[in-house]
C-alpha positions in Angstrom: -7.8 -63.5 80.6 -4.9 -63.5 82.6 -1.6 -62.8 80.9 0.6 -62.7 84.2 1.5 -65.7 85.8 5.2 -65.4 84.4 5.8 -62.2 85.0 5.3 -61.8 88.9 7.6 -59.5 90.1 8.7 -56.1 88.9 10.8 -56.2 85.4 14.5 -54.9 86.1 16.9 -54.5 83.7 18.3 -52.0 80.9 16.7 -50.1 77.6 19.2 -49.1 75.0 17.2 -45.4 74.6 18.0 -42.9 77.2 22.1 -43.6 75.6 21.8 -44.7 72.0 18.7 -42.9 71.0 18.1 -44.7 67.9 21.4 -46.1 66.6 22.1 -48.9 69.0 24.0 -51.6 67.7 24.9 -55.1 68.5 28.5 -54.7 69.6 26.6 -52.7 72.3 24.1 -54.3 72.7 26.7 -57.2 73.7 28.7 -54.8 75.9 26.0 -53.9 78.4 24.4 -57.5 78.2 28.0 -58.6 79.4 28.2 -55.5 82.2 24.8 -56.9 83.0 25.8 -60.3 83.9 28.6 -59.7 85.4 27.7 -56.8 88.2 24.1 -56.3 88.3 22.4 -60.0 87.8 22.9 -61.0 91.5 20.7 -58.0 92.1 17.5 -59.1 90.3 18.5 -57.4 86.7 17.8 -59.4 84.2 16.4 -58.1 80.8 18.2 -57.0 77.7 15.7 -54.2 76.2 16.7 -52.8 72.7 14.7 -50.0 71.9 13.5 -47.9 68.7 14.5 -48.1 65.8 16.4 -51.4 65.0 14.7 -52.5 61.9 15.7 -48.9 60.3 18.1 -48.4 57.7 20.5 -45.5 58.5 18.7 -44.7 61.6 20.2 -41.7 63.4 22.0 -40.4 60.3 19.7 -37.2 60.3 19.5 -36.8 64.1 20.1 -32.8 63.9 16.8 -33.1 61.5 14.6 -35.9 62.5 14.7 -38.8 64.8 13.0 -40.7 63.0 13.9 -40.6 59.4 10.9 -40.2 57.0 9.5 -42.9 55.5 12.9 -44.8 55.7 13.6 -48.0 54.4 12.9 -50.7 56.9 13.9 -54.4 56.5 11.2 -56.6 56.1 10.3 -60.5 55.3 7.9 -61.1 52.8 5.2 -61.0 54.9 6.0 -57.1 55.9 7.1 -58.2 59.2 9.9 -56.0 60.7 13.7 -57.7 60.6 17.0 -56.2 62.5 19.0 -54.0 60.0 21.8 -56.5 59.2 24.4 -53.6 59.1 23.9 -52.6 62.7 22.8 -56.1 63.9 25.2 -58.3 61.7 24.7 -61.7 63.0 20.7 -61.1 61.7 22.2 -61.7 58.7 20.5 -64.2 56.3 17.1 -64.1 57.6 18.2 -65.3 61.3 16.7 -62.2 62.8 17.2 -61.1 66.7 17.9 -65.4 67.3 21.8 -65.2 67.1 21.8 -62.2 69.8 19.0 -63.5 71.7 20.8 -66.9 72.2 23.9 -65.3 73.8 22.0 -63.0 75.9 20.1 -66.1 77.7 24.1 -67.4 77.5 24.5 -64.8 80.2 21.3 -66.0 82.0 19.4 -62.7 81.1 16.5 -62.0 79.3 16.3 -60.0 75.6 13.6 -58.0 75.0 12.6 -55.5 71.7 10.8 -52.3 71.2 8.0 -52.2 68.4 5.6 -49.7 67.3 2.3 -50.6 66.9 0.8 -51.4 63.7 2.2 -52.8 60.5 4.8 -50.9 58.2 3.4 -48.2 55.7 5.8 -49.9 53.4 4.3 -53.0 53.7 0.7 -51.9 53.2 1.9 -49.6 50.2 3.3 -52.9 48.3 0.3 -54.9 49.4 2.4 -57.6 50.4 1.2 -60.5 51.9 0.0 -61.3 55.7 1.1 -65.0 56.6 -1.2 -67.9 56.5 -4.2 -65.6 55.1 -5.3 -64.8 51.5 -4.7 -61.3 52.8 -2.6 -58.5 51.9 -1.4 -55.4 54.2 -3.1 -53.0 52.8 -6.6 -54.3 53.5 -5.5 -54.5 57.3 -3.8 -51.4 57.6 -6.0 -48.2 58.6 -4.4 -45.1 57.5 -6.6 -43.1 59.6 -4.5 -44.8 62.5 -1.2 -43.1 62.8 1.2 -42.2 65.4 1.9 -38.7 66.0 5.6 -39.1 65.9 6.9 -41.5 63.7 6.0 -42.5 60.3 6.8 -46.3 59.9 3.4 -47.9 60.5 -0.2 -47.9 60.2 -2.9 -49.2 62.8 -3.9 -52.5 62.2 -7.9 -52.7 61.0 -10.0 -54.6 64.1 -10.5 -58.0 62.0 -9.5 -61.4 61.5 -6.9 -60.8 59.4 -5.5 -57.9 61.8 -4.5 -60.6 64.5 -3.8 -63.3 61.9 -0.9 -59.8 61.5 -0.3 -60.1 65.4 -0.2 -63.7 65.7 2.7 -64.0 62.8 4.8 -61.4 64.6 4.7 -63.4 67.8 5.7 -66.4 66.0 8.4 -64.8 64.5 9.9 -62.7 67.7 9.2 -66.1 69.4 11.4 -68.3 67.4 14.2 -65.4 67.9 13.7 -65.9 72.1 12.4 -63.1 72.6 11.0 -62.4 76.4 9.7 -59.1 76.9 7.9 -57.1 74.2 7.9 -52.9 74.7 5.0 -51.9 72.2 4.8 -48.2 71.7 1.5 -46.1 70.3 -0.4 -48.1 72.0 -1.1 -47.4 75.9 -1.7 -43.9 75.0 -3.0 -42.7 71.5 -2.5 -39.5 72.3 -2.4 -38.0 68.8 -6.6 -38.5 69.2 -7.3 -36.4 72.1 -10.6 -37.6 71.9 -10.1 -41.1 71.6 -6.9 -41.8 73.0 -7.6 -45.2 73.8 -8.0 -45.8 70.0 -5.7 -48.9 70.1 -7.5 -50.9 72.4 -8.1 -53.9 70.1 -4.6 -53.6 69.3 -3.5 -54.4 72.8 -5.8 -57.2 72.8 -4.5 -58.7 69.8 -1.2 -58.3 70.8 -2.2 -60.4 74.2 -3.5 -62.9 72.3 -0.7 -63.3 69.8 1.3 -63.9 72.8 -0.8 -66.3 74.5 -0.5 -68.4 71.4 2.6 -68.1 70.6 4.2 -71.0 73.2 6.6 -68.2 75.1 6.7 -66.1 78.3 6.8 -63.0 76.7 6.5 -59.9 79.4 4.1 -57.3 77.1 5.2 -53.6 78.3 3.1 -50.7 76.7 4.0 -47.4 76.1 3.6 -44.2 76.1 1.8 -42.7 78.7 0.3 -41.4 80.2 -1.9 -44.3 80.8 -5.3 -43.9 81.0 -6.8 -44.7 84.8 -10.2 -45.5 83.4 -8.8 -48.0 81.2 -6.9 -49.8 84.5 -8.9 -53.0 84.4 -8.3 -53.6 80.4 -4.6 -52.8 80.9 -4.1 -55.3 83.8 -6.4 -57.7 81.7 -3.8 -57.5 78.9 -0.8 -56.5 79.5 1.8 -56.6 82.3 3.2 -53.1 82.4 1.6 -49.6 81.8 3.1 -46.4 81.4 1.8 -43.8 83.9 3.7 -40.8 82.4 5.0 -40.0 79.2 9.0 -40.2 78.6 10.6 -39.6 81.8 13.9 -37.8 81.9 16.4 -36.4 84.5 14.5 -33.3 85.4 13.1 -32.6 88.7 9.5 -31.2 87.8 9.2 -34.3 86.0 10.3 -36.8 89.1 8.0 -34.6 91.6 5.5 -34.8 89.2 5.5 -38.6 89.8 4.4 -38.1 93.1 0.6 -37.8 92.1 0.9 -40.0 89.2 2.0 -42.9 91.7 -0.7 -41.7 94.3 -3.8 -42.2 91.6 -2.4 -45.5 90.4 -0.9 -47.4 93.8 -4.2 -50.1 94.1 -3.2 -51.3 90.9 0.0 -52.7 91.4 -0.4 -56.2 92.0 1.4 -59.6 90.7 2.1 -59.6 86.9 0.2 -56.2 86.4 2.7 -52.5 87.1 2.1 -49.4 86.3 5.2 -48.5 85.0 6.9 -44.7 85.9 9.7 -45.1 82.8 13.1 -46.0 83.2 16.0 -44.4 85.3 17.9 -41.9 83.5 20.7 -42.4 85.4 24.5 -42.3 84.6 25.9 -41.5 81.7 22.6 -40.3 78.9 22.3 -38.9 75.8 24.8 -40.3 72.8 22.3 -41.1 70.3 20.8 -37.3 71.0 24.1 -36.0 69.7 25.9 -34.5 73.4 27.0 -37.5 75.6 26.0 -36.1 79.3 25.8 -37.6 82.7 22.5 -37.0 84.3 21.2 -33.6 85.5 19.7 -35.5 89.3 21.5 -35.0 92.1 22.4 -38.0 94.5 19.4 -37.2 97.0 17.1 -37.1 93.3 18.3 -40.1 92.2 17.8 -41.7 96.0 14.3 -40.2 95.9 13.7 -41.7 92.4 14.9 -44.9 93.4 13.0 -44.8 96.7 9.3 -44.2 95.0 9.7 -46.7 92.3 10.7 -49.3 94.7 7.9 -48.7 97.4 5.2 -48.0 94.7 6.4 -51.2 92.7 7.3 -49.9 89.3 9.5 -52.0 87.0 13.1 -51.1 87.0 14.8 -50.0 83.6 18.3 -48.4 83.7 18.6 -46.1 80.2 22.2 -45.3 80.7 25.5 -46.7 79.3 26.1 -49.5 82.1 30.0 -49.6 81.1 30.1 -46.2 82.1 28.2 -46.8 85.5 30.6 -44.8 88.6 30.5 -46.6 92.1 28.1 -44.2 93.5 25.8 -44.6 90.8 26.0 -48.7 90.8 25.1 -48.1 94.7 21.5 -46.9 93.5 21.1 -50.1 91.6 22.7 -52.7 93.9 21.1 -52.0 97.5 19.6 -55.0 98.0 17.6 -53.7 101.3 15.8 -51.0 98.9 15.3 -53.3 96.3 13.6 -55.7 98.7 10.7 -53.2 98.3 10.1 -53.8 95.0 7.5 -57.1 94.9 3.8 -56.8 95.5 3.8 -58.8 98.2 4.7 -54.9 100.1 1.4 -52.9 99.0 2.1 -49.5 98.4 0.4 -46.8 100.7 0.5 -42.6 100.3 0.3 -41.4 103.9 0.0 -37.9 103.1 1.2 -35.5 99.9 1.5 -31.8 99.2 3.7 -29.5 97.7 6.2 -29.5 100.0 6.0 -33.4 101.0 5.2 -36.6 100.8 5.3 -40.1 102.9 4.8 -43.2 101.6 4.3 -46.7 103.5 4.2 -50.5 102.9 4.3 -54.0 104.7 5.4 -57.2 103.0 3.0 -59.5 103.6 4.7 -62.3 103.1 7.9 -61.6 105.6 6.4 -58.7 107.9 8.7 -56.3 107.1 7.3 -53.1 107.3 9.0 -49.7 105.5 7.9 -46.0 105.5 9.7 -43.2 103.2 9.7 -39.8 104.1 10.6 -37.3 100.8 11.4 -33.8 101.0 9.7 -32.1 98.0 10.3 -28.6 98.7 12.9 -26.0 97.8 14.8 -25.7 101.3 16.1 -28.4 104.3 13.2 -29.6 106.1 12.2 -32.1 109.2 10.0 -33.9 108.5 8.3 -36.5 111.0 5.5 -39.1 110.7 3.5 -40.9 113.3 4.5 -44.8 113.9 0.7 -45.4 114.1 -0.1 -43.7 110.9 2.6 -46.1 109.4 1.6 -49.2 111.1 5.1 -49.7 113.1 3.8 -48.6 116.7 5.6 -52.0 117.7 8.5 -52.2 115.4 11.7 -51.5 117.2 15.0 -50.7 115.8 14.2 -49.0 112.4 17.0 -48.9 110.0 17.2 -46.2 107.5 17.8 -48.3 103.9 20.1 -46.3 102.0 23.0 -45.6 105.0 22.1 -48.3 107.7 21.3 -45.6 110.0 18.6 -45.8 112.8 15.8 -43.8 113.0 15.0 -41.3 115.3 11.9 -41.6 117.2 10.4 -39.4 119.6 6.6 -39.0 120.9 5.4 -41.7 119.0 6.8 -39.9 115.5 9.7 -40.6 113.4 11.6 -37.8 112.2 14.0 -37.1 110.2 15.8 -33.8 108.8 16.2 -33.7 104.7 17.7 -31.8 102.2 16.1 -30.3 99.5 15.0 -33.0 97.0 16.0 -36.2 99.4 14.5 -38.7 101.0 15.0 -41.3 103.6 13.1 -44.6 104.0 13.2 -47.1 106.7 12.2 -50.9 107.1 11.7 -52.7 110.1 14.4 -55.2 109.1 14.2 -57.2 112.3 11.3 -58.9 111.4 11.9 -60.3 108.1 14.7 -58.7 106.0 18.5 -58.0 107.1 
């Protein structure tokens, strides 16, 4: 049951979250569509994401109490299917949903995508409203014993006809509004059942199969993590992208932590399936959270961020306010010799990790090219060398260092290379397939 043939390459593109928090609107949304188009298209970013929280009256109103307000008022159709609040998303007015914004995003030539949580609304369960095209109401297919640990809009949806009767009207719905890439949240991890944290896995298979029906490419992204290795097959059976961690902010800990989560999941990247390490907090972060900021990585950590995502394979998704974006920032998203990394036609390979290290490696098969990274993950400058054989590149010639066109240094049959604390340097043997 393949769900991947559109989706063939890594997603790039931007999530409203990391900036707005919950309380993105559409004026916003617009703005960073528009910054989209215009700088970072050429580049391979294309999707529109907006995140949590836009069906949600007043959302953000109460940040310094909740994030998510309890039991708010959501807008709904009749058939308890979420809608865009029309005060923050005004062109939804009138029942024309996401369509209006979704239509001049794919203006721009980019792709809009939503957040949803998984489940139907308490709301809608609670006033036994109708599901569409059944003699069903909400609250027979809602199962309050299936929450989310963290927010209190919906219920899990019961494992029966009816339940993806639920599914299937949602797709048709976010399908008439354009809709091309679907983030579904309290789903890839249940983690509020530590000992069933897979709880939702007939959820994820409805979802699949609302989309199959529903007669759109619609790129299905799961969250949060972290996703369950066990449960590999049944994700890349049904989904296209994973979370392998939960939310992933600008902390260090976090981004060397990544280097074991990439290590146990890098032979299951392959076309239309990626394990997914979160998006890029990068920039400017953090206005929806109440204190605007620009991100606490360095240059070197957000090179070294950049640099495993690419070589692993991971989808691409920018959280901060792209208006905002300074030139040395915009250089992390627009180097096209890094990004050239990021298909799965270049297999990801660990070489070697430990505390103080690690050195990745992968050849495209389809041009040649061949790359190795090299990351200092330790607390002081370091050399740090690898053997050409151990990379495959004992006949590559003239290795060019990605990020500042430099050449390598090779001696004895090893590359090496002196780092700073938290950097990295990868290189690609460019003559034989990529300049």
């Amino acid at each position: 049951m393949n769900k991947n043939k559109f989706a063939l390459t890594p997603p790039m593109g931007w999530n409203s979250y990391d900036y707005y928090d919950t309380t993105v609107n559409e004026e916003q949304v617009r703005a960073n569509a528009e910054y989209m188009a215009a700088t970072l298209k050429e580049f391979g970013w294309q999707y529109v994401v907006i995140d949590i929280e836009w069906f949600a009256h007043g959302a953000g109103s109460q940040r310094d109490r909740y994030q998510y307000i309890p039991f708010n008022e959501l807008e709904m159709d009749e058939y308890g299917r979420l809608l865009p609040d029309p005060e923050r998303f005004p062109s939804s007015a009138g029942g024309a949903g996401f369509r209006p914004l979704a239509d001049y995003i794919h203006s721009l030539g980019l792709k809009f995508g939503i957040h949803i949580m998984r489940g139907i609304p308490r709301m809608a369960a609670h006033r036994h409203m109708p599901v569409k095209d059944t003699e069903t109401t909400a609250n027979v297919i809602a199962d309050p014993s299936s929450i989310c640990g963290w927010n209190p809009d919906m219920y899990g949806v019961r494992d029966m006809p009816e339940g993806q009767a639920y599914y299937d009207s949602l797709l048709e719905l976010y399908a008439g509004w354009g809709v091309d890439f679907i983030k579904c949240d309290d789903i890839c991890n249940t983690n509020i059942y530590p000992h069933n944290p897979y709880s939702a896995r007939h959820e994820i298979e409805m979802l699949a199969n609302a989309i199959q029906k529903c007669g759109r490419e619609v790129v299905l992204s799961l969250s949060p993590g972290p996703a369950l290795i066990d449960k590999a097959w049944h994700y890349e059976t049904y989904a296209n992208m994973w979370r392998i961690t939960d939310d992933f902010w600008d902390n260090w800990k976090l981004l060397k932590d990544m280097f074991w989560r990439c290590e146990l999941w890098q032979n299951h990247v392959s076309e239309g399936c990626f394990p997914d390490c979160d998006m890029l907090p990068l920039g400017y972060l953090g206005k929806g959270f109440g204190q605007e900021r620009t991100t606490h990585f360095s240059m070197a950590e957000a090179r070294t961020m950049m640099t495993l995502w690419c070589i692993f394979g991971s989808p691409l998704m920018v959280g901060a306010e792209l208006t905002k974006l300074d030139q040395e920032t915009l250089s992390l998203l627009t180097n096209k010799r890094v990004l050239a990394m990021l298909t799965p036609a270049c297999r990801p390979r660990q070489i070697c990790r430990d505390d103080e290290k690690a050195i990745w490696k992968a050849e495209n098969r389809e041009t040649g090219a061949k790359y190795v990274a090299l990351f200092n993950l330790g607390e002081e400058e370091a050399e740090l060398a690898v053997e050409l054989q151990a990379a495959d590149m004992e006949e590559c010639t003239g290795l060019t260092e990605l990020w500042t066109g430099g050449e390598a240094f090779v001696s004895d049959g090893n590359l090496k290379v002196r780092l700073g604390v938290h950097a990295c340097a990868v290189y690609g043997s460019l003559n034989e397939g990529e300049a």
